[in-house]
py3Dmol code that shows the C-alpha trace and the ligand (Angstrom):
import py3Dmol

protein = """\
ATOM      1  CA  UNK A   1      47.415  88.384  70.692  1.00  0.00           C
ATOM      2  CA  UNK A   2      43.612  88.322  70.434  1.00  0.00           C
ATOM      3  CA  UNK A   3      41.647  85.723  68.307  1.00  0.00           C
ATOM      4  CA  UNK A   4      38.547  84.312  68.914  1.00  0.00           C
ATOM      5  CA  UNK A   5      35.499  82.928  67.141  1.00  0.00           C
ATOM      6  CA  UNK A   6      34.561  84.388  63.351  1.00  0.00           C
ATOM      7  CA  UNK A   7      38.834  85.343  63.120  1.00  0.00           C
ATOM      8  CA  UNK A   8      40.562  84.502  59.863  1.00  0.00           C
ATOM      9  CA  UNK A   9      43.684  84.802  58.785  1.00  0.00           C
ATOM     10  CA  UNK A  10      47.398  83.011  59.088  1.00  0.00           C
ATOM     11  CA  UNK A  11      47.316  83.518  62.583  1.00  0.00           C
ATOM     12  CA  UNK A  12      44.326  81.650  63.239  1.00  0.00           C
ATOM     13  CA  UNK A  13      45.898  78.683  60.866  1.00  0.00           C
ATOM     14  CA  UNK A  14      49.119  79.467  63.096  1.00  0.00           C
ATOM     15  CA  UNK A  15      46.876  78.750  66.102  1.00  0.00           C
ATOM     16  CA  UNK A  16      45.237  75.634  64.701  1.00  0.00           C
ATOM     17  CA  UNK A  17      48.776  74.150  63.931  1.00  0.00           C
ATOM     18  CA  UNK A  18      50.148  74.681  67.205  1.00  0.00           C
ATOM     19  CA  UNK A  19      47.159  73.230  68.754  1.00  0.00           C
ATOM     20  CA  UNK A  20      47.178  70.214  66.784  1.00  0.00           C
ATOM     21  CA  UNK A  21      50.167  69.195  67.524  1.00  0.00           C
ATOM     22  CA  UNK A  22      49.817  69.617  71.261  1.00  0.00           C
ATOM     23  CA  UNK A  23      46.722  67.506  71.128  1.00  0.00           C
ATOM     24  CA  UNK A  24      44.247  69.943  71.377  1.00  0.00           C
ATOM     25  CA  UNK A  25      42.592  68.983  68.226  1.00  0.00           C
ATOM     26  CA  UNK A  26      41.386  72.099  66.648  1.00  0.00           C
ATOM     27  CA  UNK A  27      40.757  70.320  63.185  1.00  0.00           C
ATOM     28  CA  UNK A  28      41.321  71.371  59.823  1.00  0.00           C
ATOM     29  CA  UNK A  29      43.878  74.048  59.664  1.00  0.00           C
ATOM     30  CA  UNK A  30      42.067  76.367  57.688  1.00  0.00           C
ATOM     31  CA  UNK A  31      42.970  80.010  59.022  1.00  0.00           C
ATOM     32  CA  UNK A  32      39.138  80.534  60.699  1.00  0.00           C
ATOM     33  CA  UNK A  33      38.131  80.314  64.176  1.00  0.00           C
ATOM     34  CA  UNK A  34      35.267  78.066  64.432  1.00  0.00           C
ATOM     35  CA  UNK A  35      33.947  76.257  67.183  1.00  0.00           C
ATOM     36  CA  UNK A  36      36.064  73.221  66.733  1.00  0.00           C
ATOM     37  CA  UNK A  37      38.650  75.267  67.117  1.00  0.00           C
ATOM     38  CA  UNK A  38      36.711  77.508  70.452  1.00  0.00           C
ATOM     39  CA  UNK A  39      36.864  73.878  71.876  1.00  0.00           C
ATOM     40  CA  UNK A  40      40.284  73.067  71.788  1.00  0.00           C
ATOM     41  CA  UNK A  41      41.308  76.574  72.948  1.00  0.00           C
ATOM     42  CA  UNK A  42      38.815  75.719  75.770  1.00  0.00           C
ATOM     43  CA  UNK A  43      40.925  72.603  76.465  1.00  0.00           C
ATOM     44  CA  UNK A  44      44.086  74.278  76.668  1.00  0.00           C
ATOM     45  CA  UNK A  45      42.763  76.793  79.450  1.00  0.00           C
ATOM     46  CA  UNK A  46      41.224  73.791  80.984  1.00  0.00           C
ATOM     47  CA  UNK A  47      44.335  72.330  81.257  1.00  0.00           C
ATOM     48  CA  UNK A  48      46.725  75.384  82.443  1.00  0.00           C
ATOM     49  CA  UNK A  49      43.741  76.585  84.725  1.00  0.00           C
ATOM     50  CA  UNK A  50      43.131  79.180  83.248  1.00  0.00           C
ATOM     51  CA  UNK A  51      39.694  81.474  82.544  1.00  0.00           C
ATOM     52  CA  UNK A  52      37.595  79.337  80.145  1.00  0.00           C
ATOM     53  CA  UNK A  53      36.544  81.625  77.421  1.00  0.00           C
ATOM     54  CA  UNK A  54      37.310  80.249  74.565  1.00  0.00           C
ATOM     55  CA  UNK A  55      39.423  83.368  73.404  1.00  0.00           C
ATOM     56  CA  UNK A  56      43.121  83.315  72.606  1.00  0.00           C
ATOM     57  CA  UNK A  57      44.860  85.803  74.203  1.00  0.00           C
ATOM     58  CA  UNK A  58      48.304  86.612  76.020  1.00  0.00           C
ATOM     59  CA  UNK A  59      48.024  83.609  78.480  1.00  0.00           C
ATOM     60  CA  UNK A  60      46.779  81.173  76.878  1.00  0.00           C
ATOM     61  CA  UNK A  61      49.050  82.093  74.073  1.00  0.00           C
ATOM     62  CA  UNK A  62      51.961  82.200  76.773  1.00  0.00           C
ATOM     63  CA  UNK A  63      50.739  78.362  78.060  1.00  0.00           C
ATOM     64  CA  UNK A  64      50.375  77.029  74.273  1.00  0.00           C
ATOM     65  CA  UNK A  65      54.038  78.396  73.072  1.00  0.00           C
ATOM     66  CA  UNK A  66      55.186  76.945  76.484  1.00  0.00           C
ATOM     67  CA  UNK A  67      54.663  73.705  75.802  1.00  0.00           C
ATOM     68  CA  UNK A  68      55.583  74.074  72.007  1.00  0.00           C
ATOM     69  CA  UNK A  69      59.067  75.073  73.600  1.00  0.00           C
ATOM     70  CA  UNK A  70      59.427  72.241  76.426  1.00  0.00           C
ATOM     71  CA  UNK A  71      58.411  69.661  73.363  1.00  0.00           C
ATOM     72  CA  UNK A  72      61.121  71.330  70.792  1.00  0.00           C
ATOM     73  CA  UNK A  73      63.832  71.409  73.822  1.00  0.00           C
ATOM     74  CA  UNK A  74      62.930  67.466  73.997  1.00  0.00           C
ATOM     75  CA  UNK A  75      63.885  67.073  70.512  1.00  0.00           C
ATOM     76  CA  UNK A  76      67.132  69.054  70.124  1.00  0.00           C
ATOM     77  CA  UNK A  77      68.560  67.059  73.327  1.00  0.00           C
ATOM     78  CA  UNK A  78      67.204  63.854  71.333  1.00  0.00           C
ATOM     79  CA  UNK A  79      69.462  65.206  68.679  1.00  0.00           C
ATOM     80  CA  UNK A  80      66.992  67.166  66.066  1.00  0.00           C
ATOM     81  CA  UNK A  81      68.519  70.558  65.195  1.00  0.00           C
ATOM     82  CA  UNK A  82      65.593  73.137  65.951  1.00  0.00           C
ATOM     83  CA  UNK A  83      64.783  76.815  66.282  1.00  0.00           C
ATOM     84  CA  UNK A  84      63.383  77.039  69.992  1.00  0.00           C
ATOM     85  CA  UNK A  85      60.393  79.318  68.990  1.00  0.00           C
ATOM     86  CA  UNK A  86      57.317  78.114  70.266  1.00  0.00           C
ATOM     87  CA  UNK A  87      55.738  77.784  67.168  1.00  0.00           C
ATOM     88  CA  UNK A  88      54.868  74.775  65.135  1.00  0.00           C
ATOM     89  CA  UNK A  89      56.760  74.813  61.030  1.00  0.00           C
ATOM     90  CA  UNK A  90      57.710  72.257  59.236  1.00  0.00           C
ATOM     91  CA  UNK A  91      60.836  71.875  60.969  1.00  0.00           C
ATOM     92  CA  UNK A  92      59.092  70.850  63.716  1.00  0.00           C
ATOM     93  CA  UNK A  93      56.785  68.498  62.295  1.00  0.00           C
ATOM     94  CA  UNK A  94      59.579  66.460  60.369  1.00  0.00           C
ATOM     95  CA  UNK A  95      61.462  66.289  63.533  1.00  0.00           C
ATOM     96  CA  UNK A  96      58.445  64.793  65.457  1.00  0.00           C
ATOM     97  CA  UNK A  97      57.322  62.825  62.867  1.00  0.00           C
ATOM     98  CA  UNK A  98      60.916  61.036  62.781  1.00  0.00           C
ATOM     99  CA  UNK A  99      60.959  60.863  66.098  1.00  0.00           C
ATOM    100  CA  UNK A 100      57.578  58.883  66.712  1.00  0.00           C
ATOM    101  CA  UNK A 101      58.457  56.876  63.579  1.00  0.00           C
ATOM    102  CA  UNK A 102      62.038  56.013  65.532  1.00  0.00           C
ATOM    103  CA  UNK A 103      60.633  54.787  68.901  1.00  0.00           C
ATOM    104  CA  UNK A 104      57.358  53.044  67.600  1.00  0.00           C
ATOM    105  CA  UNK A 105      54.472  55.527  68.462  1.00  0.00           C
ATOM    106  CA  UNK A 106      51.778  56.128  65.913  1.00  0.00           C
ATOM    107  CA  UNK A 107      53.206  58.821  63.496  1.00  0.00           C
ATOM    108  CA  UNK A 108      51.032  61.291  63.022  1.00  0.00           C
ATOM    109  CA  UNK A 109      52.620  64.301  64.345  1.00  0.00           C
ATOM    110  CA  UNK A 110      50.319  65.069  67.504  1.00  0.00           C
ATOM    111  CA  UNK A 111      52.006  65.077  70.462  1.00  0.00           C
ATOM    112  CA  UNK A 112      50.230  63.210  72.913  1.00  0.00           C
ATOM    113  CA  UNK A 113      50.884  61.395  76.630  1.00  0.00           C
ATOM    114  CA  UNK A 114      52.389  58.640  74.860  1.00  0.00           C
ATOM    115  CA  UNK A 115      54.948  60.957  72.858  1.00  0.00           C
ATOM    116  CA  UNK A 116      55.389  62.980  75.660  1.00  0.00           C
ATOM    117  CA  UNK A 117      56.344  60.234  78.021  1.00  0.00           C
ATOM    118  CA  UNK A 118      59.039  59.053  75.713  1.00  0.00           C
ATOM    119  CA  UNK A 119      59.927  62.468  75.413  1.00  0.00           C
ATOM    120  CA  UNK A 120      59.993  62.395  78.952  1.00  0.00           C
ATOM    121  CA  UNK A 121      58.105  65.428  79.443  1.00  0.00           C
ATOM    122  CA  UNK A 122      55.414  66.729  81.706  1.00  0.00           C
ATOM    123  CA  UNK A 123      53.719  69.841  81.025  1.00  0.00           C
ATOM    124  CA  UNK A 124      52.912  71.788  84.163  1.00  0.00           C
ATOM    125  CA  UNK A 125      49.165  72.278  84.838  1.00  0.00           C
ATOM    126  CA  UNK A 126      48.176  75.363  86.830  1.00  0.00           C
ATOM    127  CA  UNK A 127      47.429  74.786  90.965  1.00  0.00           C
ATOM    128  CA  UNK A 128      43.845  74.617  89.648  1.00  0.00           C
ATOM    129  CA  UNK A 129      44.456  71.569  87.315  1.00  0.00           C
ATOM    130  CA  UNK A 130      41.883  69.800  85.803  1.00  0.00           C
ATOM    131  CA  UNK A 131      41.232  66.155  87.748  1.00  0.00           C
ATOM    132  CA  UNK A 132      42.916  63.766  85.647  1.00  0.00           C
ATOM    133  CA  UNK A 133      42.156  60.604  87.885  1.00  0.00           C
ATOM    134  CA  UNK A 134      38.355  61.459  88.685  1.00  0.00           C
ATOM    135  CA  UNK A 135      37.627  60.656  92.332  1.00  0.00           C
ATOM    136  CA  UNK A 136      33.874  60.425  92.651  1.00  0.00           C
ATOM    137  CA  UNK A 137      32.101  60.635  96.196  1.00  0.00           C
ATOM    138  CA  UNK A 138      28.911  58.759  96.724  1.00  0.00           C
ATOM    139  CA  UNK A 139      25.303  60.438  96.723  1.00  0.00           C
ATOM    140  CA  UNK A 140      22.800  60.713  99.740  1.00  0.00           C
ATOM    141  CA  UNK A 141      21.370  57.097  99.434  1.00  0.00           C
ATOM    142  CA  UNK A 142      18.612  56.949  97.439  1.00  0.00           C
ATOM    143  CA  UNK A 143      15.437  54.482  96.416  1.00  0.00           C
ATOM    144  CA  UNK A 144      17.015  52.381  93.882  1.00  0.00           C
ATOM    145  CA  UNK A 145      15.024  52.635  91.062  1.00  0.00           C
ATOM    146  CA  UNK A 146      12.498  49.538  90.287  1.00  0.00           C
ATOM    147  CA  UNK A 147      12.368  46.513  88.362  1.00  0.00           C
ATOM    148  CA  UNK A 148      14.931  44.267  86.185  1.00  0.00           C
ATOM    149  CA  UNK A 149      16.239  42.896  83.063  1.00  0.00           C
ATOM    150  CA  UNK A 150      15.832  39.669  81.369  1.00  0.00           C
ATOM    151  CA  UNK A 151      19.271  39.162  79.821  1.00  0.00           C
ATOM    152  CA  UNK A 152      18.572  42.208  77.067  1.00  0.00           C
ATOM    153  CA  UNK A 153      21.414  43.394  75.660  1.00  0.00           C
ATOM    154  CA  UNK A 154      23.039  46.797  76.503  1.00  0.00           C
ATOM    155  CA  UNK A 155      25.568  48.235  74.211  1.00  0.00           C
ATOM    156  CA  UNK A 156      27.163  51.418  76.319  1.00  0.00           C
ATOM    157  CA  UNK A 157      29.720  53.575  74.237  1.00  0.00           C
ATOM    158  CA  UNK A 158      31.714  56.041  76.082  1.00  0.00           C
ATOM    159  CA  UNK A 159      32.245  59.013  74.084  1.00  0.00           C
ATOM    160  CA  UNK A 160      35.361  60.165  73.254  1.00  0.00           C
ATOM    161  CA  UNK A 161      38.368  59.083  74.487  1.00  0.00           C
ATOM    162  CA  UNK A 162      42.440  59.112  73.733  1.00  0.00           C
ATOM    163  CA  UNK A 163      43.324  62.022  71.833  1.00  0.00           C
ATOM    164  CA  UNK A 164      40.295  63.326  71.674  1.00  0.00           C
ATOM    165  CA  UNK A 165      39.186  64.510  75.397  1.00  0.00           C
ATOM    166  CA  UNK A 166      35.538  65.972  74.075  1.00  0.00           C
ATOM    167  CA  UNK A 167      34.229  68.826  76.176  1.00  0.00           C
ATOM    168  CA  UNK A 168      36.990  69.841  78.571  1.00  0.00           C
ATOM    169  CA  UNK A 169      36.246  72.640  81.805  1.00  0.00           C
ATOM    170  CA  UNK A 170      37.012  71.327  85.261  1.00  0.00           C
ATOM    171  CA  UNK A 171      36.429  67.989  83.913  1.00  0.00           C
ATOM    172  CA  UNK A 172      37.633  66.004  80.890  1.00  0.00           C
ATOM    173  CA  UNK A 173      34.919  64.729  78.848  1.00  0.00           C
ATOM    174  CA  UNK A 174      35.881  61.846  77.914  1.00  0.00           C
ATOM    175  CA  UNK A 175      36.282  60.708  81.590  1.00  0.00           C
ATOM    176  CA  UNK A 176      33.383  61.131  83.265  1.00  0.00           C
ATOM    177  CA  UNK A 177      32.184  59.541  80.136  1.00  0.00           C
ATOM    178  CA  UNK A 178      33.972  56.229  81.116  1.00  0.00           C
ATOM    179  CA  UNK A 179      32.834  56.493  84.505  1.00  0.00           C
ATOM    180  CA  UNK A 180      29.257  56.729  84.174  1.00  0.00           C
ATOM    181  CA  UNK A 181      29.705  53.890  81.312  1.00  0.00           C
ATOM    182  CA  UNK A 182      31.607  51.567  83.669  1.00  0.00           C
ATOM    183  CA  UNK A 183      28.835  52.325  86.599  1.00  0.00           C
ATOM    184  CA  UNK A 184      25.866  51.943  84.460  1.00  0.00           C
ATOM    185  CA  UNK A 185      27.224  48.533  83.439  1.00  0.00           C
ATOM    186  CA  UNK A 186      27.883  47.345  86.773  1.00  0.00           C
ATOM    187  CA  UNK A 187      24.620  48.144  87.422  1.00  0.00           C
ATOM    188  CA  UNK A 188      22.811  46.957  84.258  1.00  0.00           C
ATOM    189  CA  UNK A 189      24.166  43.574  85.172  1.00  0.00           C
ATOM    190  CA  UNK A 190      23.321  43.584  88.535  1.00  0.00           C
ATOM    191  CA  UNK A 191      19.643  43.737  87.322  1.00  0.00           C
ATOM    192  CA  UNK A 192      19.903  40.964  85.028  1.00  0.00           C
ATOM    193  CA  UNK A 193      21.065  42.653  81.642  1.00  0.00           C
ATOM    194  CA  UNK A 194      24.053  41.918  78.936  1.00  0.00           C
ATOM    195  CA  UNK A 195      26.494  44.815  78.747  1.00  0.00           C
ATOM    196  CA  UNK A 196      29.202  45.129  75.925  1.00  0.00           C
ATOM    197  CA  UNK A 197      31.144  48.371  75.743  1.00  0.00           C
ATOM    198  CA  UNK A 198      32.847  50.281  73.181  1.00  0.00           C
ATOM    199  CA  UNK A 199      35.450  50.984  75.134  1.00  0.00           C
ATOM    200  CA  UNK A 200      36.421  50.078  78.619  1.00  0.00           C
ATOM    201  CA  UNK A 201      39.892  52.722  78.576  1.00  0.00           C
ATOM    202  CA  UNK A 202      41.215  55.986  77.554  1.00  0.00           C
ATOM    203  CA  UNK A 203      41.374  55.383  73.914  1.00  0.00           C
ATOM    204  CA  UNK A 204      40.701  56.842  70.521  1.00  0.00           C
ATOM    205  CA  UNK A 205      37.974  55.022  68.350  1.00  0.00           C
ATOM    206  CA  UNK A 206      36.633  56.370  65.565  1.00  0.00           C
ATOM    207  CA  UNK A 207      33.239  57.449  65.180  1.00  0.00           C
ATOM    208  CA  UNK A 208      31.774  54.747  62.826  1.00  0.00           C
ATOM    209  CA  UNK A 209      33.662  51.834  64.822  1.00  0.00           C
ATOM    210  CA  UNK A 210      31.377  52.573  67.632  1.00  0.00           C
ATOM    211  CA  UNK A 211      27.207  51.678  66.639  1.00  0.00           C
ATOM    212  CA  UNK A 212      29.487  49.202  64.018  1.00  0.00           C
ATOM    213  CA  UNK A 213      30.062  47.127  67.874  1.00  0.00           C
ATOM    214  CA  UNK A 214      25.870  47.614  68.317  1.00  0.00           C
ATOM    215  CA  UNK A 215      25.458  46.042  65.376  1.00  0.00           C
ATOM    216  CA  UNK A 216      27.660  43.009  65.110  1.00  0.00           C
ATOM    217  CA  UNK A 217      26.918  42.065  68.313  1.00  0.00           C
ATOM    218  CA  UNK A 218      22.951  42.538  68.233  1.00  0.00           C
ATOM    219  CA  UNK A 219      22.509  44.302  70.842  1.00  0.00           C
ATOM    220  CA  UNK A 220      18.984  45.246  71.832  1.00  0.00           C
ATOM    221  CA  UNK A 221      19.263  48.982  73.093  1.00  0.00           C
ATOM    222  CA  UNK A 222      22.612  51.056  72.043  1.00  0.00           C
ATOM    223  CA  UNK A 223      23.233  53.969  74.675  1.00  0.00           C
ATOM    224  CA  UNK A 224      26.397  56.606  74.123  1.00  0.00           C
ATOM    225  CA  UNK A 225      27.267  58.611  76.986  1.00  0.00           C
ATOM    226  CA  UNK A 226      28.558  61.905  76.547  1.00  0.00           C
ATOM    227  CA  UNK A 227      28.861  64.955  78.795  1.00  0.00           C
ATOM    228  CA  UNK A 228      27.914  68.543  76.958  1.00  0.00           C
ATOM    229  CA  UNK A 229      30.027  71.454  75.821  1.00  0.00           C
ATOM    230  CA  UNK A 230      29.590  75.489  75.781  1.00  0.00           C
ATOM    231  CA  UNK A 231      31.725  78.177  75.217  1.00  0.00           C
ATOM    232  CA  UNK A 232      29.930  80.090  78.547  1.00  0.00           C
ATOM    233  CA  UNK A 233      30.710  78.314  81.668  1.00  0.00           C
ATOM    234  CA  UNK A 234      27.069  79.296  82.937  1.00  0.00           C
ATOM    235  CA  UNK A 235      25.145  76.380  80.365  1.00  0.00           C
ATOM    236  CA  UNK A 236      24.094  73.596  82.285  1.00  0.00           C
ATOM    237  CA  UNK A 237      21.345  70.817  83.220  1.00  0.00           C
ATOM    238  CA  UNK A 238      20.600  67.785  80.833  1.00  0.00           C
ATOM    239  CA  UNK A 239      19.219  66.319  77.198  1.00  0.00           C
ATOM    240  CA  UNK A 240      18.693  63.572  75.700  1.00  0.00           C
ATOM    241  CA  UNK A 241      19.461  62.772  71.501  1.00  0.00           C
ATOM    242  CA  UNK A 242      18.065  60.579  69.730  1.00  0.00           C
ATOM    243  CA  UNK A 243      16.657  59.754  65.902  1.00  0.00           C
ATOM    244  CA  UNK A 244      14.413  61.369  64.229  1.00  0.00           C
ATOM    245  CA  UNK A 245      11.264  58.901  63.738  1.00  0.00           C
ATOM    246  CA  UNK A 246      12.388  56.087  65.761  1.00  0.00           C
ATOM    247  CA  UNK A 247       9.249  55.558  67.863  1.00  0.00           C
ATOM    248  CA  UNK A 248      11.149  53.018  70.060  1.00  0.00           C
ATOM    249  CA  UNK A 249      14.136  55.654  70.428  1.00  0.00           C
ATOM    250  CA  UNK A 250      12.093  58.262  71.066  1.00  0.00           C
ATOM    251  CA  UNK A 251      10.665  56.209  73.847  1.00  0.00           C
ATOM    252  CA  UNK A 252      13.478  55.226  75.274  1.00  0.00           C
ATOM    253  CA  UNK A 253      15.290  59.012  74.911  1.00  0.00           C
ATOM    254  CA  UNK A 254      12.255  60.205  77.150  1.00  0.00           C
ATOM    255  CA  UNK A 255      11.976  57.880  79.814  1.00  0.00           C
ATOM    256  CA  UNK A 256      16.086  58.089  80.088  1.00  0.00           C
ATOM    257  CA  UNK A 257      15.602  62.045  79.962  1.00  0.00           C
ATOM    258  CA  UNK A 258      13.038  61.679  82.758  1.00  0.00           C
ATOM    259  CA  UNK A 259      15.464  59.596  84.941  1.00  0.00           C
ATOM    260  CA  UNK A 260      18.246  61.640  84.596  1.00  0.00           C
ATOM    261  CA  UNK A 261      16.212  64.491  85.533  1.00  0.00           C
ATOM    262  CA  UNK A 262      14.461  62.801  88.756  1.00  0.00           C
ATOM    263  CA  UNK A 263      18.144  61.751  89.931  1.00  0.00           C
ATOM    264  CA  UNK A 264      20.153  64.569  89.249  1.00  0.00           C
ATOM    265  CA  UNK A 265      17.866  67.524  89.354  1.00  0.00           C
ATOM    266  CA  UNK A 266      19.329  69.715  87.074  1.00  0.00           C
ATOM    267  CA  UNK A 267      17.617  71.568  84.300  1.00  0.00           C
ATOM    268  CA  UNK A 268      15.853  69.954  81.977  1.00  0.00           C
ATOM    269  CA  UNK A 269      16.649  70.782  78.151  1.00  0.00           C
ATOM    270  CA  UNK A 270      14.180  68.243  76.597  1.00  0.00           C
ATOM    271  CA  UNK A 271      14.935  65.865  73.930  1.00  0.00           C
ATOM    272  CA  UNK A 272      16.911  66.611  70.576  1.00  0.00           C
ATOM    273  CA  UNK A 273      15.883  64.354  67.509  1.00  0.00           C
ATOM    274  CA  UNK A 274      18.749  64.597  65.019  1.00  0.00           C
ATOM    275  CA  UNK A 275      21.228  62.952  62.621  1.00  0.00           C
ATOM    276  CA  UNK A 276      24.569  61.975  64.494  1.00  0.00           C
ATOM    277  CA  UNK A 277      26.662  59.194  64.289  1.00  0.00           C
ATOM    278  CA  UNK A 278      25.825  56.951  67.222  1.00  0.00           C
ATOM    279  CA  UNK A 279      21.869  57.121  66.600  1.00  0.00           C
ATOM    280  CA  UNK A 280      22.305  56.859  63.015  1.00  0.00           C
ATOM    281  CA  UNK A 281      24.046  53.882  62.215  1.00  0.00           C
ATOM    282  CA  UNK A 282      22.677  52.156  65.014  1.00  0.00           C
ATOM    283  CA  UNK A 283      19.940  49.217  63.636  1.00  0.00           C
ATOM    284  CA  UNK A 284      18.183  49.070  67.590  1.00  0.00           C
ATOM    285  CA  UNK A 285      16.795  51.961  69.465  1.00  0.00           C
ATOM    286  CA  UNK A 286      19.651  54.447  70.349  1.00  0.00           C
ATOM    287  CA  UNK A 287      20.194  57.357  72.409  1.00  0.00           C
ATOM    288  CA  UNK A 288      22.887  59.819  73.109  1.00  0.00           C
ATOM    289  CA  UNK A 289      23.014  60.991  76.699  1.00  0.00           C
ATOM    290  CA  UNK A 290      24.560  64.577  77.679  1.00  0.00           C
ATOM    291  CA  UNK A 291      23.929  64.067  81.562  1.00  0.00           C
ATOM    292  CA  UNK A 292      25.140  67.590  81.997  1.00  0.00           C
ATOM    293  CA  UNK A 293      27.844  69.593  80.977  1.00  0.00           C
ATOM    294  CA  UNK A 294      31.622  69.250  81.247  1.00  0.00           C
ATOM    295  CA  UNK A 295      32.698  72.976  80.929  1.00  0.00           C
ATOM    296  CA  UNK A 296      29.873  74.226  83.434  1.00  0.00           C
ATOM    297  CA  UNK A 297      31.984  74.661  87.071  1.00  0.00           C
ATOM    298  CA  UNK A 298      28.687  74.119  89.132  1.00  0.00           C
ATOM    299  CA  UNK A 299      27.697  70.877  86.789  1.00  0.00           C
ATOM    300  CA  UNK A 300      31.327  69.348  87.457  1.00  0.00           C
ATOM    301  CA  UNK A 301      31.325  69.832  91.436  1.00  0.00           C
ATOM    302  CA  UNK A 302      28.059  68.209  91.297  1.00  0.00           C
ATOM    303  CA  UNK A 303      29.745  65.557  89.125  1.00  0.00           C
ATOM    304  CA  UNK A 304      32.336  64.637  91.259  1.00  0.00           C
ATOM    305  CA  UNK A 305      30.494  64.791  94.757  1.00  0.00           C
ATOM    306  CA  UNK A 306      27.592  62.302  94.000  1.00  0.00           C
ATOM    307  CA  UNK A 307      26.180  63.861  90.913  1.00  0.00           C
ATOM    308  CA  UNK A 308      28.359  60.731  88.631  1.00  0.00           C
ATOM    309  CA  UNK A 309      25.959  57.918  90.366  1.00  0.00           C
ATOM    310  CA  UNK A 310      23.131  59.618  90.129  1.00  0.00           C
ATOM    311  CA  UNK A 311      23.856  59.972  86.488  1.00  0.00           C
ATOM    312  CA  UNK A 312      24.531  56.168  86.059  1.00  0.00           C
ATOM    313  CA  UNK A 313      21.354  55.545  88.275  1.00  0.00           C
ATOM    314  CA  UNK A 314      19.118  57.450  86.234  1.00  0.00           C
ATOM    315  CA  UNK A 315      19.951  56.125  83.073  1.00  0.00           C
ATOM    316  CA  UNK A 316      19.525  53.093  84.763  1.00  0.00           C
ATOM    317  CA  UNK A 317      15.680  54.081  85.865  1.00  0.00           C
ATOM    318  CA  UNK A 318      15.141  54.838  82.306  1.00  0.00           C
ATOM    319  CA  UNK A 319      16.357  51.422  80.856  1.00  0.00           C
ATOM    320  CA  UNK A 320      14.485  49.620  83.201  1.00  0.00           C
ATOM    321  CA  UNK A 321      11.415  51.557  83.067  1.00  0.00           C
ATOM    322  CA  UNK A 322      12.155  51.214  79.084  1.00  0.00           C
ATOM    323  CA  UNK A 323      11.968  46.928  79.262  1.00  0.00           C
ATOM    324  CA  UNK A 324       9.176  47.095  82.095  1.00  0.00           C
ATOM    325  CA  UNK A 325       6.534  48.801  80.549  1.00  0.00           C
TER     326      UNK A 325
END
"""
ligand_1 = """\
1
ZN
Zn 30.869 64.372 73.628
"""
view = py3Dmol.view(width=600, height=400)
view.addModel(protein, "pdb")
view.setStyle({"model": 0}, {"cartoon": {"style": "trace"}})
view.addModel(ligand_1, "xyz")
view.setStyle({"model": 1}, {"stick": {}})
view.zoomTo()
view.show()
C-alpha cells in the first residue's frame, strides 16, 4: 500500500472513507489525494506515533484497518452482523449509523470519543502518543509587557475543536488552541479588557458561527487563534492573517506579529492578507494568529515547556500596544 498526495483512484476514495469514519476527516470522498486528505493521514500517524509524512503506507494502513476492526468487533458484540475486514462499506455505515441513532449520539456516521466510549472502546496510541491533556511548564520570567485596557472588548475564537483536531504532529491543534485562548483571556482581563470566547471546550463549531459571536456581541477587536500545519515536520516559526485592506487589521496583525515574535523568538514569516472565514465576516478589525506550528517537533517542545505563555503574552503585547498607541 502506497498513496500519497496527487493519487487517484478507488483506493484513495477507499482511504478517505475509512478515515472519515474514524474521525480523521479527510473530506469529500472523491478518489484524489489532496491535502485535506495529507492532513488527516497526518493525524492518524500523529495519533499511533508514527513517522509524520503524510504518506499512506503499510503502517499507517496497518493502524487505520486496526481500529476499523476494534470498532466493527464493537458492533457485532452489540449485535450488528458484520464482516470483520477493516474496511469501511455500507455495511458498516448502516450498522453505525443505527447504532448512534439507538443510544442518542449525533448520527452522522463518524466515529468519534463519544461513539467510541459507548462503544466502550479505546484505541491504543503508540508509547510516543500524542499529549492529549496538554501540561504546559512556565517560561523564564519575563517583563510583562506594558500598558492596559479600558473595558474594550476582546472576542478570542479558538480554532478548531471536537471532531475536527486542525493541524495534528506531537500536538493537537485544536488544543493548544484552547490554551493560549483561555491564557490570553485571563490575561486580557487582568489588564482591564472584556473577553467573550467562541468556545471555552473541545467542541465542534462551524466556521460561520464563529465571527457570527464577534458580531452580535460588538466586540471591538476579533482575534482567532490557530496553530499552523505542514506536511514536512521541519516548517516552523510564526504569521500573522489578516484582511486584505483593513488598515485597522493590518495594524493590529503587525503589532500582534511583532509580539509574538519578541516573546517567542521563532522565525518570523510576516503577515498574510487574505480571504478566510474569521477575518472576513468579522465587522471589527480581525486577525488570525498561527503562533507556530503544530506538526513541527521542535515548535511543539517549545510549546509545551514555556513556549504556550509566551504565545498568550505576546499576543497580549500586541493588543495592548494596539489600544495604547
Ligand atoms: Zn487551524
Amino acid at each position: 500500500m502506497y498513496l500519497e498526495i496527487g493519487t487517484m483512484g478507488t483506493d484513495v476514495a477507499q482511504l478517505q472513507r475509512d478515515l472519515n469514519f474514524c474521525a480523521y476527516n479527510a473530506g469529500t470522498v472523491d478518489g484524489d489525494f489532496g491535502s485535506q486528505t495529507q492532513e488527516a493521514v497526518l493525524a492518524l500517524q500523529a495519533y499511533h506515533g508514527l513517522e509524520p509524512d503524510g504518506i499512506y503506507g503499510d503502517q499507517s494502513d496497518a493502524a487505520l484497518m486496526g481500529e476499523i476492526r476494534l470498532v466493527q468487533e464493537a458492533l457485532t458484540k452489540n449485535g450488528y452482523h458484520l464482516t470483520i475486514d477493516g474496511a469501511v462499506g455500507s455495511e458498516t455505515l448502516a450498522a453505525i449509523t443505527v447504532f448512534q441513532k439507538k443510544n442518542g449520539l449525533s448520527v452522522d456516521g463518524i466515529v468519534g470519543n463519544e461513539t467510541l466510549k459507548t462503544l466502550d472502546i479505546e484505541i491504543p496510541q503508540a508509547a510516543n502518543q500524542i499529549e492529549t491533556t496538554l501540561s504546559i511548564s512556565k517560561p523564564t520570567p519575563t517583563t510583562p509587557p506594558n500598558g492596559t485596557g479600558n473595558g474594550q472588548l476582546v472576542c478570542i475564537n479558538p480554532g478548531h475543536g471536537g471532531s475536527d483536531p486542525g493541524a495534528c504532529g506531537n500536538l493537537q491543534e485544536k488544543e493548544m488552541n484552547l490554551v493560549v485562548s483561555l491564557r490570553l483571556g485571563q490575561l486580557l482581563k487582568e489588564r482591564g479588557f472584556s473577553v467573550v470566547y467562541t468556545r471555552t471546550d473541545d467542541r465542534w463549531m462551524a466556521l460561520s458561527d464563529r465571527p457570527a459571536i464577534a458580531n452580535e456581541n460588538n466586540a471591538d477587536i476579533f482575534v482567532s487563534i490557530h496553530h499552523n500545519g505542514s506536511a514536512s515536520p521541519e516548517s516552523s516559526g510564526t504569521l500573522v492573517i489578516c484582511y486584505p485592506g483593513s488598515t485597522n487589521g493590518l495594524r493590529l496583525a503587525r503589532l500582534v506579529l511583532n509580539g509574538l515574535c519578541n516573546r517567542m523568538g521563532l522565525a518570523n514569516r510576516g503577515i498574510f492578507q487574505r480571504d478566510d472565514s474569521d477575518v472576513t465576516y468579522s465587522s471589527m478589525p480581525a486577525i488570525i494568529t498561527e503562533g507556530l506550528f503544530a506538526t513541527s517537533p521542535n515548535d511543539c517542545r517549545f510549546f509545551s515547556n514555556g513556549g504556550a505563555e509566551l504565545e498568550a503574552q505576546g499576543i497580549l503585547e500586541g493588543i495592548l500596544t494596539y489600544f495604547n498607541s
